[in-house]
C-alpha positions in Angstrom: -29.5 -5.0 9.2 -26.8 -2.9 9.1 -29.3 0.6 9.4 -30.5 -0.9 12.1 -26.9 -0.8 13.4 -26.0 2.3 12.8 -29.1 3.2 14.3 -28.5 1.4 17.2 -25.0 3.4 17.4 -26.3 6.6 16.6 -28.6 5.8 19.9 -25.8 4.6 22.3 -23.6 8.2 21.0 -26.8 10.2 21.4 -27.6 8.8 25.1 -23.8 8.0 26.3 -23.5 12.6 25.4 -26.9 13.7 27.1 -25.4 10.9 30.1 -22.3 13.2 29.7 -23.9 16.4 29.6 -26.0 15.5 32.5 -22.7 14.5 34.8 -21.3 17.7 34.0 -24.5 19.6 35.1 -24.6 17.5 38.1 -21.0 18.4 39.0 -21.8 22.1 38.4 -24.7 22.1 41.0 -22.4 20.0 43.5 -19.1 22.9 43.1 -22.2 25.7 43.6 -23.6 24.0 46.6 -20.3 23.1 48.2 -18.9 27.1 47.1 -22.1 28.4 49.4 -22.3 25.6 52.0 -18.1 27.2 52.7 -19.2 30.7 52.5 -22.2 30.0 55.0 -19.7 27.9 57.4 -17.4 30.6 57.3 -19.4 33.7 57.4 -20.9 31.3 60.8 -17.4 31.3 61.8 -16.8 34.8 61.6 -20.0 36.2 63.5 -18.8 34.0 66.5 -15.6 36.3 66.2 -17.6 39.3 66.0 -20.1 38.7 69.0 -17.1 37.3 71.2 -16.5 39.6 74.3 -13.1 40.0 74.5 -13.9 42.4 71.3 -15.2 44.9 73.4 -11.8 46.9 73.7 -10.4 46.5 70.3 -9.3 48.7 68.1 -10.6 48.7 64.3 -7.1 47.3 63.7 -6.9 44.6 66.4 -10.3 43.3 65.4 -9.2 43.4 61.1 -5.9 41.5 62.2 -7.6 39.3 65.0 -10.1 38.2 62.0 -7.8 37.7 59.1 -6.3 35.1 61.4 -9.4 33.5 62.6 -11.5 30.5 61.0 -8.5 29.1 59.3 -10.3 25.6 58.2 -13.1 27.5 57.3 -11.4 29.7 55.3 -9.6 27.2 53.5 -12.4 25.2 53.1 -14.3 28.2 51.4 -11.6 29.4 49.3 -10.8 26.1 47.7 -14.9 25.2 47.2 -15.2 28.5 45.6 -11.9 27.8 43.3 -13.7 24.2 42.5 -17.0 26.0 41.3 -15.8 28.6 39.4 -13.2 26.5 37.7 -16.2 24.0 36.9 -18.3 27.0 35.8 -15.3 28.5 33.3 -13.0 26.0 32.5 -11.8 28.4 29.9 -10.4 31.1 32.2 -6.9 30.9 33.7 -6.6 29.3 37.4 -4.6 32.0 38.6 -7.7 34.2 38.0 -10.2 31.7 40.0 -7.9 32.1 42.4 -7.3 35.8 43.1 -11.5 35.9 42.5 -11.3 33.5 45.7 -9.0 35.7 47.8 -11.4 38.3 47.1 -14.1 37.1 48.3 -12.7 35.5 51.7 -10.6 39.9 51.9 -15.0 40.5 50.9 -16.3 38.5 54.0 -13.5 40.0 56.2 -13.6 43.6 55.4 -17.3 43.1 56.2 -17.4 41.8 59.5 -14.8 44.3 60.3 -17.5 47.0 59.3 -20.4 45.6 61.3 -17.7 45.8 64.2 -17.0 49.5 63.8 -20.6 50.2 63.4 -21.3 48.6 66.2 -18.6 49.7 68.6 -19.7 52.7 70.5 -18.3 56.3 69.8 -15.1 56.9 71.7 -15.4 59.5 74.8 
């Protein structure tokens, strides 16, 4: 009787860790897929920026300052998603780090609508 309960406990241990294990991969795919659902929403956000009219005039510096100031929701929304995933991903690693990683990313997206606009603008007369 009492292998069979120590059985029974190693079972319950066993089952209540791979449960646990399972919960923790679960909350890894959600941080990934809310971290790229952000980055599309805002990346959507920024090409309405870029293809707006009232572009047409700008400078390079206008545009860089017009979209550092746009999409703030977005933004955030993407930033803190991102932070979520990668502090799920390495727990390990200091937030401060997550955080600057982040930034960099959001500065990533920026910078690179900025160069579609100066590619796109036509050359000056």
């Amino acid at each position: 009787m009492r292998m069979l309960m120590v059985g029974a406990a190693l079972i319950v241990m066993t089952t209540a860790a791979m449960t646990s294990s399972l919960m923790a991969d679960d909350d890894a795919k959600n941080a990934q897929k809310l971290a790229q659902q952000g980055r599309d929403d805002y990346w959507h956000c920024l090409a309405r920026e870029y293809s707006r009219d009232s572009n047409q005039g700008m400078t390079e510096q206008d545009f860089g300052r017009s979209v550092a100031g746009a999409c703030p929701s977005e933004r955030q929304y993407y930033r803190v998603a991102l932070l979520d995933y990668l502090t799920t991903q390495y727990p390990g690693i200091d937030a401060g780090a997550h955080l600057a990683t982040a930034n960099r990313a959001v500065e990533s997206a920026q910078k690179d609508i900025v160069t579609a606009f100066v590619k796109r603008r036509p050359p000056a007369k």
